[in-house]
LUMMAR-429270 format. One line per 5 residues: number of its first residue (from 1); for each residue z, x, y of N, C-alpha, C. Coordinates in steps of 0.05 Angstrom, whole numbers. Layout:
<bavexs>
NUM> Z,X,Y,Z,X,Y,Z,X,Y; ... .
</bavexs>
This chain:
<bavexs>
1> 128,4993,-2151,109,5005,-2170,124,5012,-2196; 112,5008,-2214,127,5004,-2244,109,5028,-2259; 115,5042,-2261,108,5066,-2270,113,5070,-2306; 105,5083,-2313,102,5088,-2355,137,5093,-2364; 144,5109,-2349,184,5114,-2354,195,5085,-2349 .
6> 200,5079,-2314,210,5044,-2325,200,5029,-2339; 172,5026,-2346,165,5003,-2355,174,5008,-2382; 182,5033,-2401,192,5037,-2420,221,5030,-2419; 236,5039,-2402,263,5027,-2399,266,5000,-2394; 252,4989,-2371,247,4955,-2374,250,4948,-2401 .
11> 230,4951,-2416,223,4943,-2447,251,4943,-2463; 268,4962,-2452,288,4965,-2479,316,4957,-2451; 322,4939,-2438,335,4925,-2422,349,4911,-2425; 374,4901,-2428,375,4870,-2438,396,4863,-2409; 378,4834,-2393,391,4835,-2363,414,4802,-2374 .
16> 431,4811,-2359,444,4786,-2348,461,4787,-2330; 448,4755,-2318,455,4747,-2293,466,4728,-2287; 476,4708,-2262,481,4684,-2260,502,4685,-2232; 520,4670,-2240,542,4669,-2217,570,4688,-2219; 574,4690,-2198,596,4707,-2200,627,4696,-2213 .
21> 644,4712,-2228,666,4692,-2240,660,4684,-2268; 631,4683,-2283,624,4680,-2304,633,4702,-2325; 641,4731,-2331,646,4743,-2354,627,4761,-2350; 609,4764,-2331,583,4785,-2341,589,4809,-2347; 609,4817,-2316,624,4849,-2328,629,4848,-2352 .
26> 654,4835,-2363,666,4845,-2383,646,4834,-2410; 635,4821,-2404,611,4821,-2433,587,4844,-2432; 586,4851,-2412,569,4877,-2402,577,4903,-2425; 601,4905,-2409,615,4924,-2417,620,4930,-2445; 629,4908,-2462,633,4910,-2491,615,4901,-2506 .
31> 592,4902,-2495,565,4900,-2503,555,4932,-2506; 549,4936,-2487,558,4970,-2486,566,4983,-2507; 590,4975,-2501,608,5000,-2519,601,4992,-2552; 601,4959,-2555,597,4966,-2589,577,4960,-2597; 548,4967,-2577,523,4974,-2582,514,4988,-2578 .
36> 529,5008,-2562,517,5039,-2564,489,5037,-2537; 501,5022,-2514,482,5012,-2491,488,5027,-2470; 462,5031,-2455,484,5045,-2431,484,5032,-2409; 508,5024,-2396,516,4998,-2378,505,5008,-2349; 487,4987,-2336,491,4988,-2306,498,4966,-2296 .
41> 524,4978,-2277,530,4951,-2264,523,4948,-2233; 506,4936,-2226,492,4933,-2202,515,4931,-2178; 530,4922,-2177,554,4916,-2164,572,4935,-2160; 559,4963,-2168,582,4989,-2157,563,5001,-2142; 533,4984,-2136,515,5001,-2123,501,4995,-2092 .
46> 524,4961,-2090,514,4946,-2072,515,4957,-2043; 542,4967,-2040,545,4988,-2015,525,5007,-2012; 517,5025,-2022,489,5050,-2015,467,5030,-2015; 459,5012,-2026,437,4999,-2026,429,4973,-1994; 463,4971,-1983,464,4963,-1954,457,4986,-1928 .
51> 464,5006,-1948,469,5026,-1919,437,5030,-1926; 417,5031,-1946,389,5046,-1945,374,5022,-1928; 393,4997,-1923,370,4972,-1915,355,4985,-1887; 328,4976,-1880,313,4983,-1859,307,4952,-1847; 312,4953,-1828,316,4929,-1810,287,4916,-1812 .
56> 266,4927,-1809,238,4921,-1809,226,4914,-1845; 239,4927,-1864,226,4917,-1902,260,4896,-1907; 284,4908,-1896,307,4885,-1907,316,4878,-1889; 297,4852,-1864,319,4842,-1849,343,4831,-1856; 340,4813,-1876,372,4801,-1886,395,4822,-1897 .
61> 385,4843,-1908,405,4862,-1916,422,4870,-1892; 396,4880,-1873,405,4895,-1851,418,4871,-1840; 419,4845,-1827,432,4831,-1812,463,4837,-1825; 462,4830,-1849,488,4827,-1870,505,4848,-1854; 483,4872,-1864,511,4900,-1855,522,4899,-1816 .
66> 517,4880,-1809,509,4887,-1781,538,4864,-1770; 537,4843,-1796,559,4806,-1789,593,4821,-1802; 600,4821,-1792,637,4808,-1797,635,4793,-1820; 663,4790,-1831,665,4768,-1855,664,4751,-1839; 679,4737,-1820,679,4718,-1806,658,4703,-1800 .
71> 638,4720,-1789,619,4710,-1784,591,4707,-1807; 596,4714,-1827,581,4714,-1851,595,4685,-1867; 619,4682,-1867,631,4663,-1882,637,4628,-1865; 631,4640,-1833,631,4616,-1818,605,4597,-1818; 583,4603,-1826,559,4590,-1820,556,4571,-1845 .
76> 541,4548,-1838,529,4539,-1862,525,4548,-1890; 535,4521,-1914,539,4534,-1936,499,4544,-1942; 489,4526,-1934,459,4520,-1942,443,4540,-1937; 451,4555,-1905,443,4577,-1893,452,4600,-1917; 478,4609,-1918,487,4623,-1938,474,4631,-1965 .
81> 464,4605,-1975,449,4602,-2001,423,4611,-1997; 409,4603,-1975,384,4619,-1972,381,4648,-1977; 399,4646,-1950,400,4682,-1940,410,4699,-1965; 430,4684,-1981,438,4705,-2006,405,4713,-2028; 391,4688,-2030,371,4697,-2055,350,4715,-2026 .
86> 342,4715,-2010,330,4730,-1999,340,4757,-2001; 364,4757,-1990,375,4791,-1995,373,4807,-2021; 376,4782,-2044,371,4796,-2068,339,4804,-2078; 321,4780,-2063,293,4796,-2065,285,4808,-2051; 302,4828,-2028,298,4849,-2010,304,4873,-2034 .
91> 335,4861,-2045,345,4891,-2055,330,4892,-2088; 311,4880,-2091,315,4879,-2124,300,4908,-2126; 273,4917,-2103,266,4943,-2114,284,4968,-2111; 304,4956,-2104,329,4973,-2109,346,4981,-2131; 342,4957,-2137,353,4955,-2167,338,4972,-2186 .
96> 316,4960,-2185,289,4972,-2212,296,5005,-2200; 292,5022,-2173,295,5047,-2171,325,5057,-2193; 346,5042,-2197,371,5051,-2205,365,5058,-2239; 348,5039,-2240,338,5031,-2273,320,5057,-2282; 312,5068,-2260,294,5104,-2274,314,5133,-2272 .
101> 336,5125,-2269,359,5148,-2264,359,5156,-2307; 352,5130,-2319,356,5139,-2343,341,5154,-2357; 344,5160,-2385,319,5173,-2405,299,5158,-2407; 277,5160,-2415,249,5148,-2421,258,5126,-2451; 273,5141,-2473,278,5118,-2488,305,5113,-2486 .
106> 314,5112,-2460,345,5092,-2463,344,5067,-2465; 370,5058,-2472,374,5025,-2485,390,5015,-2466; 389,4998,-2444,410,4997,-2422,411,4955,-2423; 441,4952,-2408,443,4938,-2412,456,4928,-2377; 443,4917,-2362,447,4906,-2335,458,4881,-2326 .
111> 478,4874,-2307,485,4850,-2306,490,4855,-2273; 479,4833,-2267,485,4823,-2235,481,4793,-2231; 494,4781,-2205,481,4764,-2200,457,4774,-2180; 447,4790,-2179,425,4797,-2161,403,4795,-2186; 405,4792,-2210,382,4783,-2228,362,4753,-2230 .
116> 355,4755,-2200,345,4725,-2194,332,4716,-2216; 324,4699,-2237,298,4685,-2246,269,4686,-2234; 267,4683,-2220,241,4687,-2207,239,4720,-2210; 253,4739,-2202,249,4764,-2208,242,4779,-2227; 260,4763,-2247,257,4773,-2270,232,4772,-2281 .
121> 222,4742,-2277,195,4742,-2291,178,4751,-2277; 169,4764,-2258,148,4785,-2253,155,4811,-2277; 175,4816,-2283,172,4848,-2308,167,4835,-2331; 151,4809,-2335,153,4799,-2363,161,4812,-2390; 184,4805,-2388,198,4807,-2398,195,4791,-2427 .
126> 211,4804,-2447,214,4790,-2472,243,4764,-2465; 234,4745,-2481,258,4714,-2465,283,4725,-2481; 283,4743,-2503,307,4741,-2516,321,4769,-2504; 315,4774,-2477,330,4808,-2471,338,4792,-2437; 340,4765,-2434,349,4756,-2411,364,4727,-2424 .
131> 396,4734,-2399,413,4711,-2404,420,4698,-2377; 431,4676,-2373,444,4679,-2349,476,4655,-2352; 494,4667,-2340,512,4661,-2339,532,4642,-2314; 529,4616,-2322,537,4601,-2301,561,4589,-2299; 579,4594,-2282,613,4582,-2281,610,4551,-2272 .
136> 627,4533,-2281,629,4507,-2266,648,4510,-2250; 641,4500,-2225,655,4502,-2199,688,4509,-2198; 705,4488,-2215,728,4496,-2220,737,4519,-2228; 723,4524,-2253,726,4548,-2263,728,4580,-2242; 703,4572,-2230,691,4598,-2212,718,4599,-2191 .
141> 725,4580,-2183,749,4587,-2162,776,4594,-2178; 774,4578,-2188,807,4576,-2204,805,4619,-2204; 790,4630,-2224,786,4656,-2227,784,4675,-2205; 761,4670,-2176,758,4681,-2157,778,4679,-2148; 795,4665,-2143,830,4664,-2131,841,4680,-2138 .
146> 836,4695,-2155,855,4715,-2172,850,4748,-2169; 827,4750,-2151,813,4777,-2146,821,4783,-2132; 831,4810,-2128,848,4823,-2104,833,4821,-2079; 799,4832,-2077,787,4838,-2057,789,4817,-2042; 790,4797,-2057,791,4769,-2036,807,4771,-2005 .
151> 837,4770,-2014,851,4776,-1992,844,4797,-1973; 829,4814,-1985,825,4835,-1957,801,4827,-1943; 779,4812,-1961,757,4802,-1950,768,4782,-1931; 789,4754,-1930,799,4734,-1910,808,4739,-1891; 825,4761,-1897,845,4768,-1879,832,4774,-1854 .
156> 809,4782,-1850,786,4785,-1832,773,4759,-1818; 775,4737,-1833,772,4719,-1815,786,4703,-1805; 776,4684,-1781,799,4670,-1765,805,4648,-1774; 786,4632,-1798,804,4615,-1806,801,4612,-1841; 820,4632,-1852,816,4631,-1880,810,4620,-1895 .
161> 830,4596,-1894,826,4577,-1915,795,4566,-1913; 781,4559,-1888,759,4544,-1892,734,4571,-1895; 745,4596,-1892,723,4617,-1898,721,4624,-1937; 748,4611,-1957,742,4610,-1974,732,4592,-1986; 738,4567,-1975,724,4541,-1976,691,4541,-1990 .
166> 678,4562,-1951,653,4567,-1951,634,4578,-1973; 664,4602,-1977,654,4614,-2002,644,4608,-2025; 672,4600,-2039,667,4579,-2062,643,4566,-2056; 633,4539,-2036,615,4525,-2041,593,4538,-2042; 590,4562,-2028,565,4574,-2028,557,4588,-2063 .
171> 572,4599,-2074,572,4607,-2098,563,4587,-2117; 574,4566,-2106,575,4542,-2126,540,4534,-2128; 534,4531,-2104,505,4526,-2104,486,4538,-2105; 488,4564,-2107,472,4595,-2113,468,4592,-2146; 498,4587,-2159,497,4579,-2185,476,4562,-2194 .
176> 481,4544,-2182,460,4515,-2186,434,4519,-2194; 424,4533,-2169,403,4540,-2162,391,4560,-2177; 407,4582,-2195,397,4600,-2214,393,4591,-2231; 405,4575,-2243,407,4554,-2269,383,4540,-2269; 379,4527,-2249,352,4504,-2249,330,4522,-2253 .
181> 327,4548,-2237,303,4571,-2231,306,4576,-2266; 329,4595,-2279,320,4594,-2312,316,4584,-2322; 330,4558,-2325,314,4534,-2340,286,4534,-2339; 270,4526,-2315,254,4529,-2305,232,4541,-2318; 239,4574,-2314,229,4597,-2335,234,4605,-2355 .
186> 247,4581,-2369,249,4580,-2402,275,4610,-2405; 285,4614,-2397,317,4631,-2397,338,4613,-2406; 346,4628,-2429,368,4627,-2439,395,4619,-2421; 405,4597,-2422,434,4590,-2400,453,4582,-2419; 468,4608,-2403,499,4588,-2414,517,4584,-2391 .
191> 531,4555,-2402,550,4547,-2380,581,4548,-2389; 591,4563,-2369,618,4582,-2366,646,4558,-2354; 660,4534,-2380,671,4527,-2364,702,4526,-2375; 702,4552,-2389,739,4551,-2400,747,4543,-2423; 730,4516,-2443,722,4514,-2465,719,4527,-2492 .
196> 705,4555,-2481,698,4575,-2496,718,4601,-2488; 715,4616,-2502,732,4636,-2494,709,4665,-2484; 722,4684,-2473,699,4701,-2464,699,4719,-2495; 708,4718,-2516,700,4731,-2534,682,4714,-2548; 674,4683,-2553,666,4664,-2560,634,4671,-2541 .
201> 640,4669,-2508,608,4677,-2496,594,4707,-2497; 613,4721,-2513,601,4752,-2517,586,4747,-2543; 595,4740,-2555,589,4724,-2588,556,4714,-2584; 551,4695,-2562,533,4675,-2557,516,4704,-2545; 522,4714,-2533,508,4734,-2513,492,4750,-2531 .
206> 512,4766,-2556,501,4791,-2575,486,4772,-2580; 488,4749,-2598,466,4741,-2612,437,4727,-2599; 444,4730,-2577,412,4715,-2560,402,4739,-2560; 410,4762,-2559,399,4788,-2548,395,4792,-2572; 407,4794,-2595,398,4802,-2626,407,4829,-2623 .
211> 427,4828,-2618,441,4855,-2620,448,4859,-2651; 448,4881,-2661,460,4891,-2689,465,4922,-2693; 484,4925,-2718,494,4952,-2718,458,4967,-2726; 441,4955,-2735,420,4966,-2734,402,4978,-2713; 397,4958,-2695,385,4973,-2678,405,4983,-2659 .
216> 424,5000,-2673,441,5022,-2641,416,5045,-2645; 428,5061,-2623,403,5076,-2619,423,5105,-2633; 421,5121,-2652,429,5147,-2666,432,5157,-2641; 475,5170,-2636,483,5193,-2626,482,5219,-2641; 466,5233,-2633,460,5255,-2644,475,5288,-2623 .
221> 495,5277,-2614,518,5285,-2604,544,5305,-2610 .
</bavexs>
C-alpha cells in the first residue's frame, strides 16, 4: 500500500539497478554526496529483510535463509536465475517499507540489484529517475574476484571453483535478463564493460537523472 508520504518520496527517487559488479555503489554514493541526496543502499538491509521472511508470503526468501552456500550455489544456473528474481519480488515490499523511514520531502537516491524492471514500473515512475546498470560477463568476474566476501562465501562449499563458476554464470544471466525486462520498459541501460571509466558512467548517470547544482535541495543546517 502506497500511501501520500511514499508516494511523495517515490516521486523525488532516483533508482538504480542492474547487475552486481557494475559501479552502482560507488555512483550511488557520489551522487549523493555532490547532490545533496540521501543514499539508500538496499544491500546493508538484505540480512533483517531475510530474517523478517515468513515462510507462508516469502517462500523463496525463507528457503534461502534455511540452504548452505553449498547448496544454494550447487543447483542449476537456470534454477538460480528464477529463484533470484522471485526473491526479489518477495522482498521488494520490503524495500518500498525502508523508503518511508525518510521526510515527506526527501530527495533519495537507491541502488540495488533488487530493482527489478517489472517492479519498478508498477510505481510509475518518471523514465528519467530510473537507470540500470549492466556488467559484461568478463568484466563482472574479473571485479567479483576481487571482493573479499567471496572467499568466505566458497570456503563453505565443497567444490569452489565450480560454486564460483555457478555464480558468475548465474549473475551473468540475471544481468541479461534485466537488460531485456528495461529495454522492454523503455529504461534507460547502460552497459558496464571497462571502456568507460566509472567517473565517465557517473557522468552518463547525473545526466539521465538531470541532476544539477540547481535542483539540490537547501541545507538549512
Amino acid at each position: 500500500m502506497i500511501d501520500n508520504k511514499l508516494r511523495s518520496i517515490i516521486d523525488n527517487t532516483y533508482f538504480i539497478g542492474g547487475s552486481p559488479c557494475s559501479g552502482k555503489s560507488t555512483i550511488a554514493e557520489e551522487l549523493s554526496k555532490n547532490y545533496n541526496l540521501d543514499y539508500l543502499k538496499i544491500d546493508d538491509y538484505e540480512q533483517a529483510h531475510i530474517e523478517k521472511a515468513n515462510p507462508e508470503r516469502h517462500p523463496i526468501m525463507y528457503k534461502w535463509s534455511q540452504m548452505s552456500w553449498d547448496k544454494i550455489w550447487m543447483r542449476s544456473v537456470q534454477k538460480q536465475v528464477e529463484e533470484e528474481f522471485e526473491f526479489y519480488r518477495e522482498r521488494f515490499p520490503m524495500i518500498l517499507s525502508e523508503l518511508k523511514k525518510f521526510q515527506f520531502d526527501s530527495r533519495v537516491i537507491i541502488e540495488s540489484a533488487a530493482l527489478l524492471p517489472e517492479l519498478l514500473k508498477e510505481l510509475n515512475l518518471e523514465k528519467h529517475r530510473v537507470i540500470y546498470l549492466i556488467p559484461a560477463k568478463e568484466f563482472q568476474v574479473k571485479h567479483y574476484s576481487k571482493r573479499g566476501f567471496k572467499d568466505g562465501v566458497l570456503e563453505k562449499c565443497s567444490k569452489p571453483e565450480e560454486a564460483f563458476k555457478n555464480w558468475m554464470e548465474r549473475d551473468h544471466f540475471f544481468g541479461r535478463k534485466v537488460r531485456e525486462q528495461a529495454k522492454d520498459l523503455g529504461y534507460k541501460v547502460i552497459d558496464v564493460d571497462g571502456r568507460r571509466s566509472i567517473e565517465e558512467n557517473r557522468k552518463l548517470v547525473k545526466s539521465h537523472f538531470r541532476l544539477n547544482r540547481k535542483n539540490q535541495r537547501k541545507n538549512f543546517s
